[in-house]
Z-matrix of the N, CA and C atoms (Angstrom, degrees):
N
C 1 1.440
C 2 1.532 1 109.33
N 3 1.333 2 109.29 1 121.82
C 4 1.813 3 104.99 2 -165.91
C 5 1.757 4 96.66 3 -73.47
N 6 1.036 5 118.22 4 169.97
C 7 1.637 6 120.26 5 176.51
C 8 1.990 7 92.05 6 -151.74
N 9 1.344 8 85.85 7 153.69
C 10 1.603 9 96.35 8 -160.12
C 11 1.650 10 75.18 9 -102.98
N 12 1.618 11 108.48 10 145.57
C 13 1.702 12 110.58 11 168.44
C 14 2.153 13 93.11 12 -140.77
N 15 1.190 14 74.38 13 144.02
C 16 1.560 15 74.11 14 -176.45
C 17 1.868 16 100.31 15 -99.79
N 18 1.364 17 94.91 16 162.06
C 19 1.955 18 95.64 17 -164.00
C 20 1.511 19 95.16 18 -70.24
N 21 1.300 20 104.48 19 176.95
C 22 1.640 21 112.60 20 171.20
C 23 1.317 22 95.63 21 -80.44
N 24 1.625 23 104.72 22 153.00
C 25 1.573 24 94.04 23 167.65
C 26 1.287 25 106.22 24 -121.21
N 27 1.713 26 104.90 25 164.07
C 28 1.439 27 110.85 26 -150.07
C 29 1.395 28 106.12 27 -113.44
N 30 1.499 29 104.40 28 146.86
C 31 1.399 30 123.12 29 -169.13
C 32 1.376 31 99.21 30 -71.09
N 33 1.828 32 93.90 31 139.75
C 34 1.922 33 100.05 32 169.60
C 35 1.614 34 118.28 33 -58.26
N 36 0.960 35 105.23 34 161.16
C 37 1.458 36 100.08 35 -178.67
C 38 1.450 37 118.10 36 -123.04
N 39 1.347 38 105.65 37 106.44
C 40 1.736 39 134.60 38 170.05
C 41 1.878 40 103.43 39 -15.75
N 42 1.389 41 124.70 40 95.07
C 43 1.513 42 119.74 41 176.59
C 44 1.319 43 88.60 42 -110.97
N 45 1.681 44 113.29 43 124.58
C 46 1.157 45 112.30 44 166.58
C 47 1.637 46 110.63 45 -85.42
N 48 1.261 47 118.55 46 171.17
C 49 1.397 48 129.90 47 -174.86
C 50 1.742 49 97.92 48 -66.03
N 51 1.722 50 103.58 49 146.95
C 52 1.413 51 85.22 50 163.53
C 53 1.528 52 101.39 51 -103.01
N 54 1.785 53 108.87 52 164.88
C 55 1.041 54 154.46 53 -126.91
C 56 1.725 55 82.57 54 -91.92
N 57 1.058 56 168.56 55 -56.22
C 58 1.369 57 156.81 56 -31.23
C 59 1.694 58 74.37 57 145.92
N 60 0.998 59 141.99 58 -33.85
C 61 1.534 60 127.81 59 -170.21
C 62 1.242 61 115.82 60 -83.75
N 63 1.404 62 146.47 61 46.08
C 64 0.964 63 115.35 62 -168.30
C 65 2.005 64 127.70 63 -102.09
N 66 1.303 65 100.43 64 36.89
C 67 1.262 66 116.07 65 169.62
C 68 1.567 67 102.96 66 -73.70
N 69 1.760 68 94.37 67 166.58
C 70 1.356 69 111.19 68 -167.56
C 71 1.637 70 92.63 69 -90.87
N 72 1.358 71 89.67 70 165.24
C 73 2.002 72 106.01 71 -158.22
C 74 1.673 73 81.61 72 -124.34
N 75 1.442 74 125.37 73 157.83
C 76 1.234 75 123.24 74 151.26
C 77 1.461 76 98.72 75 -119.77
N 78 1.318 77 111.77 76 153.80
C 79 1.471 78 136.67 77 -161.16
C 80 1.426 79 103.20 78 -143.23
N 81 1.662 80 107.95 79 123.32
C 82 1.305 81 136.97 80 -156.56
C 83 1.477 82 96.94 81 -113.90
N 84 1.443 83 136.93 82 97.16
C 85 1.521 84 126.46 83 177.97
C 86 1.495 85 88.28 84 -81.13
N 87 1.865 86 104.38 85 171.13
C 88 1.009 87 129.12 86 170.78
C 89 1.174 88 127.59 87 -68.01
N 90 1.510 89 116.68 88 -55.07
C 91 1.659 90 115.60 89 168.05
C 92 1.512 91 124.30 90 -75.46
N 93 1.482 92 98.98 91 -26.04
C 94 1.371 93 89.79 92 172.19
C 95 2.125 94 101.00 93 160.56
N 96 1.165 95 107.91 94 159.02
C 97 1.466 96 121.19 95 -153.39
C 98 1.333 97 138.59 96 81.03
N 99 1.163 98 110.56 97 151.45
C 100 1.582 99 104.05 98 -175.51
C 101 1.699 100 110.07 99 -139.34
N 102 1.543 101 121.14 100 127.01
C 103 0.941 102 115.88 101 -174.03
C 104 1.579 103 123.92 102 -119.72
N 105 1.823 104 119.36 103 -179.41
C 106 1.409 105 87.04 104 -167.25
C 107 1.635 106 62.27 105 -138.89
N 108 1.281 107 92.37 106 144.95
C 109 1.955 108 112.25 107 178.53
C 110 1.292 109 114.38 108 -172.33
N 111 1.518 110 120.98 109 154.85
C 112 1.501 111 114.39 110 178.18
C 113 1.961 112 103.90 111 -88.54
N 114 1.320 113 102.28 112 134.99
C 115 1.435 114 124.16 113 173.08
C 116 1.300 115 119.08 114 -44.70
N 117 1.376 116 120.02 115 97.49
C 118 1.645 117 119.21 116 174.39
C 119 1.593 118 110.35 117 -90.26
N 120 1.230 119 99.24 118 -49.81
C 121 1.995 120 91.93 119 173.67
C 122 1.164 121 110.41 120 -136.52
N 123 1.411 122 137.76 121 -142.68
C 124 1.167 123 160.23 122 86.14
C 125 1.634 124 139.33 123 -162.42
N 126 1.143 125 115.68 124 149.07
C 127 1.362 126 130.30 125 -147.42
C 128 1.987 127 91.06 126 -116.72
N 129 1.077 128 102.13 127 143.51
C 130 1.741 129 102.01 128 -171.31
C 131 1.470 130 111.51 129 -4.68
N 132 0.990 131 134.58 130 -111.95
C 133 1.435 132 133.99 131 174.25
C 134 0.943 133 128.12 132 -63.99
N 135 1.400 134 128.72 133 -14.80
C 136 1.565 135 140.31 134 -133.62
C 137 1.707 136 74.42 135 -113.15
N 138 1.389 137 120.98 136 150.27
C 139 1.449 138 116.83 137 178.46
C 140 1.662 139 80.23 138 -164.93
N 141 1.562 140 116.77 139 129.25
C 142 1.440 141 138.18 140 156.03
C 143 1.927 142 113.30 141 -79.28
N 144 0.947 143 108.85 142 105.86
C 145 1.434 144 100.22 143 156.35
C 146 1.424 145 136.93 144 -124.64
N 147 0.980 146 110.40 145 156.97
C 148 2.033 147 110.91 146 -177.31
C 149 1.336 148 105.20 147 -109.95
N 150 1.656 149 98.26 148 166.25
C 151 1.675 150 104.71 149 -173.59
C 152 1.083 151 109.08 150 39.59
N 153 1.519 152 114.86 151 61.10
C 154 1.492 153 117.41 152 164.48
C 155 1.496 154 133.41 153 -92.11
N 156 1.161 155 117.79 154 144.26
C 157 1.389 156 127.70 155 179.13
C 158 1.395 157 134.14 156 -150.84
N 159 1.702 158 95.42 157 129.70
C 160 1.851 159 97.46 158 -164.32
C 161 1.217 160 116.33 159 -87.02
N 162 1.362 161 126.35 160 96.62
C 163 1.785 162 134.68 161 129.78
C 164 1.050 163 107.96 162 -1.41
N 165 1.340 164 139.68 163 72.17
C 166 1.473 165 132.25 164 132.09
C 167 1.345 166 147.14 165 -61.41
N 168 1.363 167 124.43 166 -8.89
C 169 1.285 168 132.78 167 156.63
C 170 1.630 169 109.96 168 179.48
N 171 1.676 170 115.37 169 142.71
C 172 1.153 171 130.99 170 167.48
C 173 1.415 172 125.51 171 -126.88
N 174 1.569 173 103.29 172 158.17
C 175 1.388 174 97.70 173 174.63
C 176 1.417 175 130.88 174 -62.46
N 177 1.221 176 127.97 175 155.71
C 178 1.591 177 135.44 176 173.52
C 179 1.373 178 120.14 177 72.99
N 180 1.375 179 118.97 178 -150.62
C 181 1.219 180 114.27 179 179.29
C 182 1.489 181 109.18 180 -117.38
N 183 1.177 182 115.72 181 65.26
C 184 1.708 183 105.70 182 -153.57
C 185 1.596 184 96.99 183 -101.72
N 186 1.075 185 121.00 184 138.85
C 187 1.702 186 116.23 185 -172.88
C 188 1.872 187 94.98 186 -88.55
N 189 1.201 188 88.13 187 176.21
C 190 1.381 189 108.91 188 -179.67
C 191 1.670 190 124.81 189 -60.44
N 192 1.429 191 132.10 190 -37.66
C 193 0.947 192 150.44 191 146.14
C 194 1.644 193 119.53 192 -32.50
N 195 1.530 194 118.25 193 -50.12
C 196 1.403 195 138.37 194 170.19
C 197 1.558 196 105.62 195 -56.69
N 198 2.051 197 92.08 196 -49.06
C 199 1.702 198 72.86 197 -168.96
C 200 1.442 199 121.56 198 -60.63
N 201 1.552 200 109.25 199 -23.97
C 202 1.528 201 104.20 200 -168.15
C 203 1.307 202 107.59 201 -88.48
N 204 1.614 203 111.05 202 -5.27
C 205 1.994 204 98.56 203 179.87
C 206 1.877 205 105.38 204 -98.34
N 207 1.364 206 120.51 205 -5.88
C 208 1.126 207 109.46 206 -177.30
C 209 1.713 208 98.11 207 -156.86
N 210 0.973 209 106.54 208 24.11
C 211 1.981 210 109.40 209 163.07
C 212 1.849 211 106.13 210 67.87
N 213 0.837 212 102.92 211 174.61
C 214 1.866 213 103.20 212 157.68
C 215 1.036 214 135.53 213 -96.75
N 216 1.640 215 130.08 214 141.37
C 217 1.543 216 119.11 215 167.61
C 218 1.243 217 128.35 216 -31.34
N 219 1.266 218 109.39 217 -99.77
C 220 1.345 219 131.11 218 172.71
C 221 1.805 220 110.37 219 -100.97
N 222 1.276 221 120.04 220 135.11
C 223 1.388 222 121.27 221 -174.78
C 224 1.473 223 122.14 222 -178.30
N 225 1.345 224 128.96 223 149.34
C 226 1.580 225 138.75 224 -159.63
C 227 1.055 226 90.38 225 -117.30
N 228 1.685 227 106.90 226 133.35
C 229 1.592 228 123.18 227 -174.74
C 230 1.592 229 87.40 228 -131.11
N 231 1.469 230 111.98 229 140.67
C 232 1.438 231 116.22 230 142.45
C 233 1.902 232 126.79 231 -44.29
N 234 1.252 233 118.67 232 170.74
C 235 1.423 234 113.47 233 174.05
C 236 1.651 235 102.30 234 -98.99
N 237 1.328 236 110.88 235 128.83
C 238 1.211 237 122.29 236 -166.45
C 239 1.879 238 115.01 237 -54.26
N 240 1.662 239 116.60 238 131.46
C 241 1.318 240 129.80 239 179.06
C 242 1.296 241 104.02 240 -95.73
N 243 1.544 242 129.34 241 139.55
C 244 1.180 243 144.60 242 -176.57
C 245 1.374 244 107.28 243 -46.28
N 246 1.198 245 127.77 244 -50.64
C 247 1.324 246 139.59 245 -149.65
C 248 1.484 247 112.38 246 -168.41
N 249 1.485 248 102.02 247 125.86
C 250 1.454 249 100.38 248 -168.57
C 251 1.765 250 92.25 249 -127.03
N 252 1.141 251 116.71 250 151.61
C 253 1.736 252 123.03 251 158.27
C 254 1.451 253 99.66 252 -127.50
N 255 1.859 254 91.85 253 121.59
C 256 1.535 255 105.89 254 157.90
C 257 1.302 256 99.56 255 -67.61
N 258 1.429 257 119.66 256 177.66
C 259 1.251 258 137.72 257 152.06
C 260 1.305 259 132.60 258 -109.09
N 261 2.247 260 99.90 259 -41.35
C 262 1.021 261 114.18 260 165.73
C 263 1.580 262 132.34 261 -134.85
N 264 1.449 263 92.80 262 75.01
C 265 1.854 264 101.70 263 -162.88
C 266 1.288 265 114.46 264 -82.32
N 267 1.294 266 103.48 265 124.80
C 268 1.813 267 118.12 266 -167.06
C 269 1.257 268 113.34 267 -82.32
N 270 1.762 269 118.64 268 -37.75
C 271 1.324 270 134.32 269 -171.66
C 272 1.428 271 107.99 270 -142.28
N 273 1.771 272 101.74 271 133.48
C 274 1.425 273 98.74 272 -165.64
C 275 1.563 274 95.16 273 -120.62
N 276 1.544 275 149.62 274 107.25
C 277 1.098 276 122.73 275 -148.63
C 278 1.620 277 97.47 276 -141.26
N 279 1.491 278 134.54 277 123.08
C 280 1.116 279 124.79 278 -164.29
C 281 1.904 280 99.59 279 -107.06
N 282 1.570 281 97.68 280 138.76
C 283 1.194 282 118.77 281 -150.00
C 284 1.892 283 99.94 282 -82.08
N 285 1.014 284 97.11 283 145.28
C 286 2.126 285 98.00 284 168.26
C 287 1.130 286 103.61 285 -76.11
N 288 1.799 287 109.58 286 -178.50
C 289 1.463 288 100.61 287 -157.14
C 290 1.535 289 66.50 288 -100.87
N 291 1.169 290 139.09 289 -13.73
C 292 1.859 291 99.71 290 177.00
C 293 1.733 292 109.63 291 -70.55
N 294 0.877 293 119.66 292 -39.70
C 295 1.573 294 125.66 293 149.53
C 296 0.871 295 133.82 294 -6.27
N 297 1.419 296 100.96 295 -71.90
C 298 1.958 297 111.27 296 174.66
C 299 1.781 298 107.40 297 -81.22
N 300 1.021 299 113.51 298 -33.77
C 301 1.328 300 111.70 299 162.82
C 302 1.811 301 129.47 300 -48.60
N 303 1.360 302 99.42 301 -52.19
C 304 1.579 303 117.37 302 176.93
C 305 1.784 304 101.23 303 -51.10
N 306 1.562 305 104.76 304 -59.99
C 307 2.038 306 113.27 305 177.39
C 308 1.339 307 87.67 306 -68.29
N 309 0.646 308 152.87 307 -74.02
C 310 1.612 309 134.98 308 -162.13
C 311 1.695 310 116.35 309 -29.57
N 312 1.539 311 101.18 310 -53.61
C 313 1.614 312 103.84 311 179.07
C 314 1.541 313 119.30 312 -65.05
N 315 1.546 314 108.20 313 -15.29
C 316 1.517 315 109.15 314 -160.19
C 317 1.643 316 108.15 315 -69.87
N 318 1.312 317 139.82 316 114.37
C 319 1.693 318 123.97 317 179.27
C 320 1.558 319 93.37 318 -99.48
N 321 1.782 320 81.67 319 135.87
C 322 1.313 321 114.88 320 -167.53
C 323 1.764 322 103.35 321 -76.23
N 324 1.314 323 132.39 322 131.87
C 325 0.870 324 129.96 323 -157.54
C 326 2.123 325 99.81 324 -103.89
């Protein structure tokens, strides 16, 4: 009698950041926020980051992609948390150095 078995399914697999990266990443949660931090791990959705800081609003209409190839105009950042865990990160997008430069200048209010 044939019997249908479904495969095991397989665990995500833990990529740590490489070592040589240490530009800022922006991080797209699922329900909502967007952050800018350097990349410590991540495991399917689940993404660890350090020197974190929350993007709460920028100027214009600049999509997400922009922010990480040329930073934001004008914009309000949280003051950066040691260590943040997404849970559910939609977009993982590593920033240019004009990028990380631009969040770098922003003081967090």
């Amino acid at each position: 009698m044939p019997t249908s078995r479904k495969p095991a399914a397989k665990k995500p697999s833990v990529r740590k950041a490489a070592k040589s990266s240490q530009r800022p990443t922006v991080i797209v949660r699922g329900s909502n926020g967007t952050y800018v931090g350097t990349l410590e791990s991540r495991s399917g959705r689940e993404v660890s980051i350090v020197d974190t800081r929350w993007l709460y609003s920028w100027s214009g209409r600049l999509g997400l992609a922009t922010l990480a190839a040329i930073g934001p105009g004008i914009a309000e950042m949280s003051r950066a948390a040691p260590r943040v865990l997404v849970l559910d990160a939609y977009v993982v997008l590593e920033c240019s150095e004009a990028a990380a430069a631009a969040f770098a200048a922003i003081v967090s209010k």
